[in-house]
Each structure stands twice: as structure tokens, then as C-alpha cells.
OpenMM code with the backbone's topology and positions (N, CA, C; nanometers):
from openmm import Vec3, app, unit

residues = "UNK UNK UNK UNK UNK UNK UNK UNK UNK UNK UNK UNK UNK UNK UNK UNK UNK UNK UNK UNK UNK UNK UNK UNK UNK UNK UNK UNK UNK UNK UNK UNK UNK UNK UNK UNK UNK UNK UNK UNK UNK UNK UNK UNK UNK UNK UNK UNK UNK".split()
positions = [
    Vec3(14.5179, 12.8281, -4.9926),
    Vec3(14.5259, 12.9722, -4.9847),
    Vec3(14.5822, 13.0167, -4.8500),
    Vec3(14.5744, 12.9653, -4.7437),
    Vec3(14.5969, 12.9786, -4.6224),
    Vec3(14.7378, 12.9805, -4.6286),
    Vec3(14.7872, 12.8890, -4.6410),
    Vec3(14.9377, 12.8632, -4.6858),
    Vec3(15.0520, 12.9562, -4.7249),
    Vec3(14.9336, 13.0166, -4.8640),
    Vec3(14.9988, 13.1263, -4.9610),
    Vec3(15.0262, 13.2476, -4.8679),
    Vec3(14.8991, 13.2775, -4.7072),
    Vec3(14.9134, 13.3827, -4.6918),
    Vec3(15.0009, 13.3636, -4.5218),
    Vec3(15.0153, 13.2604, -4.5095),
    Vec3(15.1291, 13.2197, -4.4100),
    Vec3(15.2542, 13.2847, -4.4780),
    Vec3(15.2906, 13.2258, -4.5639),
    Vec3(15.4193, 13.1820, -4.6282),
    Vec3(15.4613, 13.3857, -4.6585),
    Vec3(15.3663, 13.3883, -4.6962),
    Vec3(15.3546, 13.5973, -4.7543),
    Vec3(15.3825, 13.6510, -4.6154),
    Vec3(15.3449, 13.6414, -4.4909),
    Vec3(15.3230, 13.6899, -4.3578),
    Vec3(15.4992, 13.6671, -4.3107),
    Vec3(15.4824, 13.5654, -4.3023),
    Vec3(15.7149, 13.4761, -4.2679),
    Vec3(15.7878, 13.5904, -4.3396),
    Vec3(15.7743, 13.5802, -4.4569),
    Vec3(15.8657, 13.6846, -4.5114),
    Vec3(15.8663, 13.7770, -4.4894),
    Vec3(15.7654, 13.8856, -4.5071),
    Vec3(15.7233, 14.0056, -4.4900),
    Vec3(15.7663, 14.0591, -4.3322),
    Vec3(15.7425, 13.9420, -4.1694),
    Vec3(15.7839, 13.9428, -4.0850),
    Vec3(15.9499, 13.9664, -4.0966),
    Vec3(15.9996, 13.8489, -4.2101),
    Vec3(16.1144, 13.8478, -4.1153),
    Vec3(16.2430, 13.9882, -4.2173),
    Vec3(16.1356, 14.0375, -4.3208),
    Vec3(16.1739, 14.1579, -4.3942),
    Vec3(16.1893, 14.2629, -4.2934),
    Vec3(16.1193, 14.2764, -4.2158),
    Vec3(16.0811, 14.4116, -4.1747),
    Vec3(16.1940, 14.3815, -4.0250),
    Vec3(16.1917, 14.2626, -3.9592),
    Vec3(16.2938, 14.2592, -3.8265),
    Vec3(16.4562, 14.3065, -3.8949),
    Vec3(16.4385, 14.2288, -3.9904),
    Vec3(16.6183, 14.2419, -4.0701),
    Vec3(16.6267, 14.4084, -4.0411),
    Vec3(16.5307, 14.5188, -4.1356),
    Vec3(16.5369, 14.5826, -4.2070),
    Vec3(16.5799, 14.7011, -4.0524),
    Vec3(16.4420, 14.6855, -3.9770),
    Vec3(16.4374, 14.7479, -3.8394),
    Vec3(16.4943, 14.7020, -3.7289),
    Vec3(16.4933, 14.5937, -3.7092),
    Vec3(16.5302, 14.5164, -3.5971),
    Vec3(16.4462, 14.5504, -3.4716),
    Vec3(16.4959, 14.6098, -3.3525),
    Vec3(16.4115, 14.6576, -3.2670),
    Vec3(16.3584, 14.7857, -3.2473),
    Vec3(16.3499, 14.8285, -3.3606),
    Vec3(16.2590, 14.9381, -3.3221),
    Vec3(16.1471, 14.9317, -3.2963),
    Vec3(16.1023, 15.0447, -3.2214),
    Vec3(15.9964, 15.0304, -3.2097),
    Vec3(15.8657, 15.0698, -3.3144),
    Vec3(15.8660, 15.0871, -3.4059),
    Vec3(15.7498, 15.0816, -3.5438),
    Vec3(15.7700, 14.9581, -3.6060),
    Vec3(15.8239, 14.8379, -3.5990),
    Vec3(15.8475, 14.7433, -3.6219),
    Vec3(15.7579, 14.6507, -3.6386),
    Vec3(15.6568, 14.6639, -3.5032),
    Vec3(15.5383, 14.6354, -3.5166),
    Vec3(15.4290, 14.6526, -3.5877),
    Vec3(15.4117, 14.8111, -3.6418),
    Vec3(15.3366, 14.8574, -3.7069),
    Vec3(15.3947, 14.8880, -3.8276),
    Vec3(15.4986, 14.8450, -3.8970),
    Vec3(15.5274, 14.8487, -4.0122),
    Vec3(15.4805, 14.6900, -4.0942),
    Vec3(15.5078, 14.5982, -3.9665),
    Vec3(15.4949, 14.4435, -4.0120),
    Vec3(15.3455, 14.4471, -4.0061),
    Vec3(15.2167, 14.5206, -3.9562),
    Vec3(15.0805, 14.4969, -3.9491),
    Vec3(15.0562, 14.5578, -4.0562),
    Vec3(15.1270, 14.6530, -4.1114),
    Vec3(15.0603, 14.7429, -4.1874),
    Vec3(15.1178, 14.6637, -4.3161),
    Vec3(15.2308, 14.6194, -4.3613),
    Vec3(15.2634, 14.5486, -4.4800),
    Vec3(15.1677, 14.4138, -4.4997),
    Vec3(15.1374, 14.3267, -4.3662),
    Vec3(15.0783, 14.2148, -4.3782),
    Vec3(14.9575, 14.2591, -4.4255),
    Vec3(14.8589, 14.3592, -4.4098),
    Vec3(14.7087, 14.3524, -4.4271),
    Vec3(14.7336, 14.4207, -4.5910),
    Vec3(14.8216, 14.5063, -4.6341),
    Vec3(14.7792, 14.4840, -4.7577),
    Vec3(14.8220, 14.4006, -4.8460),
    Vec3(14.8986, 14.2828, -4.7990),
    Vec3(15.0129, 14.2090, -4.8576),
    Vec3(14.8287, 14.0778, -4.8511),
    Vec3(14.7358, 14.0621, -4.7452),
    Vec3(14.6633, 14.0111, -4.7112),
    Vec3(14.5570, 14.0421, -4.8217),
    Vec3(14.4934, 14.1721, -4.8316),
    Vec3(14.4191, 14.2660, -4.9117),
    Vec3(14.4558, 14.2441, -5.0593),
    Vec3(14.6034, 14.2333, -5.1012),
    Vec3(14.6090, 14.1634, -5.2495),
    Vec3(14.5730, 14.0401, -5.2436),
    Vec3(14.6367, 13.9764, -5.1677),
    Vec3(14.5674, 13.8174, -5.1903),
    Vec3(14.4563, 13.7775, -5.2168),
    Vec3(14.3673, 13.8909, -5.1667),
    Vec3(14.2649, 13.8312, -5.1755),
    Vec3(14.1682, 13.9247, -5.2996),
    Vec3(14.2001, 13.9936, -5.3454),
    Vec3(14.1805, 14.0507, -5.4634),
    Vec3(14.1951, 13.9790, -5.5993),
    Vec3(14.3372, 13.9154, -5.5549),
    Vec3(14.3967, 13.7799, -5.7046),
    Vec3(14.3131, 13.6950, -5.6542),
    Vec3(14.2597, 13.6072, -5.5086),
    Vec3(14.1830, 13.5362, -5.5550),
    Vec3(14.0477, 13.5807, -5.5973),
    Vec3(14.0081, 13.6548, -5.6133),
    Vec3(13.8505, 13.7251, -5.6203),
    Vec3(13.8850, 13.7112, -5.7859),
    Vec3(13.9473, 13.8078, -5.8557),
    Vec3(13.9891, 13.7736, -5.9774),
    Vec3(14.0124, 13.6545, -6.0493),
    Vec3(14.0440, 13.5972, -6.0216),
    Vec3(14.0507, 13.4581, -6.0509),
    Vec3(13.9591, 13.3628, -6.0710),
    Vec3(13.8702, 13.3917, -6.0081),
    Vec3(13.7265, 13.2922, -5.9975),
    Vec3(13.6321, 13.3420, -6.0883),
] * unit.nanometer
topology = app.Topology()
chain = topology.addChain("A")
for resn in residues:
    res = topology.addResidue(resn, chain)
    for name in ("N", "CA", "C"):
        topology.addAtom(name, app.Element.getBySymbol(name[0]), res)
């Protein structure tokens, strides 16, 4: 699972540099996509079990 939410985090990171590059909300666009990108994950696994 750790893996799954590495691998979700890389992308999502390197989505948001492409998309913004240096701006500055860049930061807080990539925290704010990761925790609910984090928050599903862990919902499918809750479901699942």
C-alpha cells in the first residue's frame, strides 16, 4: 500500500510542476491534491476489507 501511495504522490508531484512550474501555489496545489489523492486511498482500502 505504501508503494501505491508513493507511486500516486510522483505523479500527482510531477502533474502539478509541468502544469505550474514555479509558481508559487505549486506547493499548495501539490499538498492539497496529495491528501485527497491520500484520503481516497485509503477509503478503497477501508472498502475493501
Amino acid at each position: 500500500m505504501l508503494i501505491l501511495v508513493w507511486f500516486v504522490t510522483c505523479i500527482i508531484f510531477y502533474f502539478v510542476q509541468l502544469i505550474l512550474g514555479n509558481s508559487g501555489h505549486a506547493l499548495e496545489v501539490f499538498a492539497a491534491l496529495s491528501g485527497i489523492a491520500i484520503f481516497l486511498i485509503s477509503k478503497i482500502k477501508h472498502r475493501v476489507k
